[in-house]
C-alpha positions in Angstrom: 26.6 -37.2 20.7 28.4 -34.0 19.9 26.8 -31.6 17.4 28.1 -31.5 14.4 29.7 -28.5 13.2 26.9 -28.3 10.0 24.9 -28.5 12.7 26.1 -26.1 15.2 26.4 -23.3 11.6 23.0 -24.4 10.7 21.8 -23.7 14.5 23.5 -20.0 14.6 22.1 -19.0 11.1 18.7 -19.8 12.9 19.7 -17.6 15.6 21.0 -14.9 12.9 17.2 -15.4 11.4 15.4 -15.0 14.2 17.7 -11.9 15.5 17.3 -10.0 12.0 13.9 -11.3 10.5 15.7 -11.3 7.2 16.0 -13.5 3.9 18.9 -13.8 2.8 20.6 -14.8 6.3 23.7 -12.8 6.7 27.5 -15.1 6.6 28.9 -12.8 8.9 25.7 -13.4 11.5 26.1 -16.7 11.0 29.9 -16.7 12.0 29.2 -14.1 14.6 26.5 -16.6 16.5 28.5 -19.7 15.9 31.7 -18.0 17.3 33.5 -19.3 13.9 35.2 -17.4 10.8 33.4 -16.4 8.0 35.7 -19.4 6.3 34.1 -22.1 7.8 30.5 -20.9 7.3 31.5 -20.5 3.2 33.3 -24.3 3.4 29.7 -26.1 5.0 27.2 -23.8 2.5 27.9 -22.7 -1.2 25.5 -19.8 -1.5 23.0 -18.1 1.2 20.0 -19.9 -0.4 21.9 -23.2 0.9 22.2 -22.0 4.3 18.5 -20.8 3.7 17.2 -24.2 3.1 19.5 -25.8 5.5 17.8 -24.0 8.1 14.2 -24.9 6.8 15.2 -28.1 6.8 15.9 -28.3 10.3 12.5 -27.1 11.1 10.8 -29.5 9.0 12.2 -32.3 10.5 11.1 -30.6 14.0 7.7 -30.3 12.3 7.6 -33.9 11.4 8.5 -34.8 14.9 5.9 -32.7 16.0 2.9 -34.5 14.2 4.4 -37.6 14.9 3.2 -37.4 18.6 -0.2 -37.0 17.1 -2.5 -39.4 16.0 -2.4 -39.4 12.2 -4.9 -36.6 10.3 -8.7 -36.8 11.2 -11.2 -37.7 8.1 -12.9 -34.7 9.4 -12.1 -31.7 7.6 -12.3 -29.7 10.4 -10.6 -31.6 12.4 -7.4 -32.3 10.7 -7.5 -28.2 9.6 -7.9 -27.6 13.6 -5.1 -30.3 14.3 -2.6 -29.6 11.5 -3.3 -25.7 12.7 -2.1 -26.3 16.3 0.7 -28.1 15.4 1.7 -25.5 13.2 0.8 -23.1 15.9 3.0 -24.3 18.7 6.0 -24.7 16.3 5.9 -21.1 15.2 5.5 -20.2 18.8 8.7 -22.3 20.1 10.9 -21.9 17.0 9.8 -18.9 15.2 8.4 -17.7 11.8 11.1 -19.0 9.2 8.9 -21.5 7.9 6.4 -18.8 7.0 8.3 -16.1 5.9 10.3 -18.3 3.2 7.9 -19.0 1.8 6.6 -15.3 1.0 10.3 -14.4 0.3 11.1 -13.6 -3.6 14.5 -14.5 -2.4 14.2 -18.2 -2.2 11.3 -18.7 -5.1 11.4 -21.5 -7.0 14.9 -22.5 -4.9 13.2 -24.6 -2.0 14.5 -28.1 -1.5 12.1 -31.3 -1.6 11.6 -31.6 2.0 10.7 -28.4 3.0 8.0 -28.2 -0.6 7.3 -31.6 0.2 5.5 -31.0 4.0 4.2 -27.4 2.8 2.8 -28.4 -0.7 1.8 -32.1 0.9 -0.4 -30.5 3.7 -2.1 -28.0 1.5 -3.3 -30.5 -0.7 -4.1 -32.9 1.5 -6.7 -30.2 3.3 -8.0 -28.7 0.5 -9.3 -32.0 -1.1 -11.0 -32.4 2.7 -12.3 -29.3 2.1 -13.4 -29.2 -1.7 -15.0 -32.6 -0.8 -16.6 -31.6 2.6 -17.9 -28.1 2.0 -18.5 -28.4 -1.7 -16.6 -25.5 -2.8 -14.2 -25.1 -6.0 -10.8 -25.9 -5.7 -9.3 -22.0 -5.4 -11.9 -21.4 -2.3 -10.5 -24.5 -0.9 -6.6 -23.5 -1.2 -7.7 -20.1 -0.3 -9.4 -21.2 3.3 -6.7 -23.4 3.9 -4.3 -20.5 3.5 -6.5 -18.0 5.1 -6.5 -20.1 8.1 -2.6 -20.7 8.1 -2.4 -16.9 8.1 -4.7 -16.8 11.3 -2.5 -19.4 13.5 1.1 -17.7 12.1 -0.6 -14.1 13.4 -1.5 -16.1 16.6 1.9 -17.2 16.8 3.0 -13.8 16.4 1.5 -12.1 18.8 1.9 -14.7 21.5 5.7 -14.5 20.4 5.3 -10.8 20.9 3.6 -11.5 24.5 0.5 -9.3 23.5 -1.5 -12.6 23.9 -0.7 -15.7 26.1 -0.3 -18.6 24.0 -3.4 -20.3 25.8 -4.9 -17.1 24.5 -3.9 -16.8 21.0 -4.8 -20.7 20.4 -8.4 -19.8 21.8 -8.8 -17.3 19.8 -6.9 -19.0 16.2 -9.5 -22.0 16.9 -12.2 -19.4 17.0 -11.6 -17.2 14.1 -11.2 -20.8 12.1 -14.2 -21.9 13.5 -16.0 -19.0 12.3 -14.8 -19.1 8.8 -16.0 -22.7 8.6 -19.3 -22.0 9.8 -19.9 -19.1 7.1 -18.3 -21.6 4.2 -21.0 -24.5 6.0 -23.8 -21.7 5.9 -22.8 -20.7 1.5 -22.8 -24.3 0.5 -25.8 -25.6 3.1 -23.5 -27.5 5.0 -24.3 -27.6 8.7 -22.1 -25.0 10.6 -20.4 -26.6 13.5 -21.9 -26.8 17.2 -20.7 -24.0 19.5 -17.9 -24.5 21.6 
């Protein structure tokens, strides 16, 4: 089926995103990807938080895809973190940081849409209760290592992005640097700390 021009705009402002690394994403980049006039950019979006969320959007429903070829989450804290991390990983690595950076953007706070708060907020909970219940830590320390470790597999992603690493490389190493965190939360509460790899 032919793409649709929303999603051909939608496309380029992606492009426009991953050219600039900047929130708000520029109309005129957006028309200069698509090959189209600033007109037609203005008649599919209303305002640049719009073409913002249309954008996250389309990454969450890659996402989604994603961790649907997956089995559903582990019960295993551990597990599901290491899982939901390398599905996170290798989307950041093929489509680029957006997801993260929106997120730490003042331009777009409090202005997300459902789907993309949804998958973000969703997965965030869903680990930390592993993790309060697991590790036997206080809510905060589990929101915090959940985040923590998000930061370690969008750095990963970075600098396998950046070819400094090769992604093989950067996974090793994001599974490593989570593993270690685990084990020294195991070792606080008197959990056992995982076997080594």
């Amino acid at each position: 089926m032919p793409e649709s021009t929303y999603e051909r705009l939608t496309d380029a402002a992606d492009q426009a995103f991953l050219k600039n690394g900047a929130i708000p994403i520029a109309f005129g980049d957006v028309s200069e990807a698509a090959g189209v006039s600033r007109a037609l950019v203005y008649s599919h979006f209303s305002s640049p938080e719009e073409l913002v969320n249309a954008v996250l959007s389309r990454h969450v429903k890659l996402i989604e895809a994603r961790a649907d070829k997956h089995p559903p989450p582990p019960e295993v804290f551990q597990q599901d973190l290491k899982q939901t991390l390398d599905i996170y990983f290798d989307h950041l690595c093929d489509n680029g940081p957006i997801l993260h950076l929106a997120s730490q953007d003042a331009f777009m706070a409090g202005k997300f849409r459902q789907d993309y708060t949804r998958l973000r907020n969703g997965t965030l909970a869903r680990l930390s209760r592993k993790a309060r219940h697991e590790l036997k830590v206080s809510p905060s320390v589990a929101q915090s290592l959940v985040l923590l470790s998000a930061g370690v597999a969008e750095e990963a992603a970075r600098l396998a992005r950046a070819n400094a690493f090769t992604h093989d490389t950067a996974r090793q190493t994001m599974s490593r640097i989570v593993d270690l965190m685990l084990d020294g939360l195991k070792l606080e509460s008197g959990a056992s700390p995982a076997p080594a790899a």
